[in-house]
C-alpha positions in Angstrom: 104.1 105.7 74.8 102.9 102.8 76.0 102.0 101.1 79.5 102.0 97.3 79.6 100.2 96.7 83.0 100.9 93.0 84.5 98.8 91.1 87.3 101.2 87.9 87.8 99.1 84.9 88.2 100.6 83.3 91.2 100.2 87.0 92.8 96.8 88.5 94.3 94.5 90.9 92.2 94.6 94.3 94.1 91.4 96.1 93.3 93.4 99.9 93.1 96.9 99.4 92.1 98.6 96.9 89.9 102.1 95.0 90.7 104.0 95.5 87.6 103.6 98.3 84.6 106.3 98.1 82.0 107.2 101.5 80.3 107.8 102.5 76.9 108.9 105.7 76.4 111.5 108.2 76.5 109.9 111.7 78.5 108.7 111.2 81.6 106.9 113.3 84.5 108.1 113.2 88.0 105.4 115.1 90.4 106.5 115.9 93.9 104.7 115.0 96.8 101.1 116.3 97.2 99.9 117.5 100.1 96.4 118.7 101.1 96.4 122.5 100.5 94.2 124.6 98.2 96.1 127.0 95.9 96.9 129.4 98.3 99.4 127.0 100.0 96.9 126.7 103.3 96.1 123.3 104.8 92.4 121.8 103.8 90.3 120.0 106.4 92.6 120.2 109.3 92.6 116.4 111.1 89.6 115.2 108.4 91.8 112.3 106.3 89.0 111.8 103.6 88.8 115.3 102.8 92.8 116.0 102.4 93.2 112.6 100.3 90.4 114.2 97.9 92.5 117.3 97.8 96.1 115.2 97.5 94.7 113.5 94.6 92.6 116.5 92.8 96.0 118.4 93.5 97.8 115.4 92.1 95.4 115.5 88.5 96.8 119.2 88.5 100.4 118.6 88.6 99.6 115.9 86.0 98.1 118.4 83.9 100.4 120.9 84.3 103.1 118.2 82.9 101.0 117.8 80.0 100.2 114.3 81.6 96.9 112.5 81.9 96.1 110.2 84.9 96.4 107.0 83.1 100.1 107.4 82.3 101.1 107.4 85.8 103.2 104.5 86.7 104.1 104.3 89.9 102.1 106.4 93.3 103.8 106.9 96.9 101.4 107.3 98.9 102.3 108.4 102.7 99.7 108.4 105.3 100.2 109.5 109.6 99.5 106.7 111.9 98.3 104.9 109.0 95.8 101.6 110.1 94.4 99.5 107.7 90.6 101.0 108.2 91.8 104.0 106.5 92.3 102.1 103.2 88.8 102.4 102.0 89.2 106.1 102.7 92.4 106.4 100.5 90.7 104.5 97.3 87.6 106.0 97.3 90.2 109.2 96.4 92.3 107.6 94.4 89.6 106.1 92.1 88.4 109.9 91.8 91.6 110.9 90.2 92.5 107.4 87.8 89.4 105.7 87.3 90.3 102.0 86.3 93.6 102.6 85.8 95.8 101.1 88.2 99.3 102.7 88.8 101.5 100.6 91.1 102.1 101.6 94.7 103.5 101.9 97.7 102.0 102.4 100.6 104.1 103.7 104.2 102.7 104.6 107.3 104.5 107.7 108.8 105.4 109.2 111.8 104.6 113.1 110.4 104.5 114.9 107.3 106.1 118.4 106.3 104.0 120.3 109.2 101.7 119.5 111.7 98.0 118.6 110.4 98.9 116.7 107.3 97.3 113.4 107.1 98.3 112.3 103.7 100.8 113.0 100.9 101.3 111.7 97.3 103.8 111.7 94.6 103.6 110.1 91.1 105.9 108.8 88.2 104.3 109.4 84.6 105.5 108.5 80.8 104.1 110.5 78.8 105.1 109.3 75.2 
């Protein structure tokens, strides 16, 4: 497997996601949205955004695992957020840089209107080749 990660020159440098990875390989992981619950399926830090991104992207590393994946073959994030606002951005990486380092995953990032059920701030799924 390998990832070939591209930063176009006439495009800006993002500091946490990169605009183009090009894939080789044939099995991939697709890992469903993450939300912020602990492993009994109950909500962590009800209305606290920087404490359920940690737990979206720790929970996010465990799916990975679980695949048999490692963070830096993930090639492409969602990442949903409530109300989003631009101030919560710092927020979001400082998580996200907890789960994949340097590596850079591309990504999309939507503001929402609500999640699954009430008191979820944030939610995360990934795309990952594996070999």
């Amino acid at each position: 497997m390998a990832l070939e990660i591209i930063q176009p020159e006439n495009l800006d440098h993002p500091k946490t996601y990169s605009h183009v990875i090009v894939a080789t390989g044939g099995r991939m992981a697709f890992i469903a949205g993450q939300m912020s619950d602990d492993r009994n399926g109950d909500l962590v830090a009800h209305g606290d955004l920087a404490a359920q991104a940690r737990q979206v992207f720790a929970n996010l590393g465990r799916a990975l695992a679980a695949a048999g994946a490692r963070p830096d073959q993930v090639t492409k994030i969602t990442i949903y957020v409530v109300g989003h606002r631009r101030e919560y951005l710092p927020v979001i990486e400082e998580a996200r840089v907890e789960l994949f380092g340097d590596h850079k995953p591309t990504d999309t990032l939507l503001g929402v209107e609500t999640l699954a059920a009430p008191g979820y701030l944030i939610e995360v799924d990934a795309i990952a080749v594996l070999d």
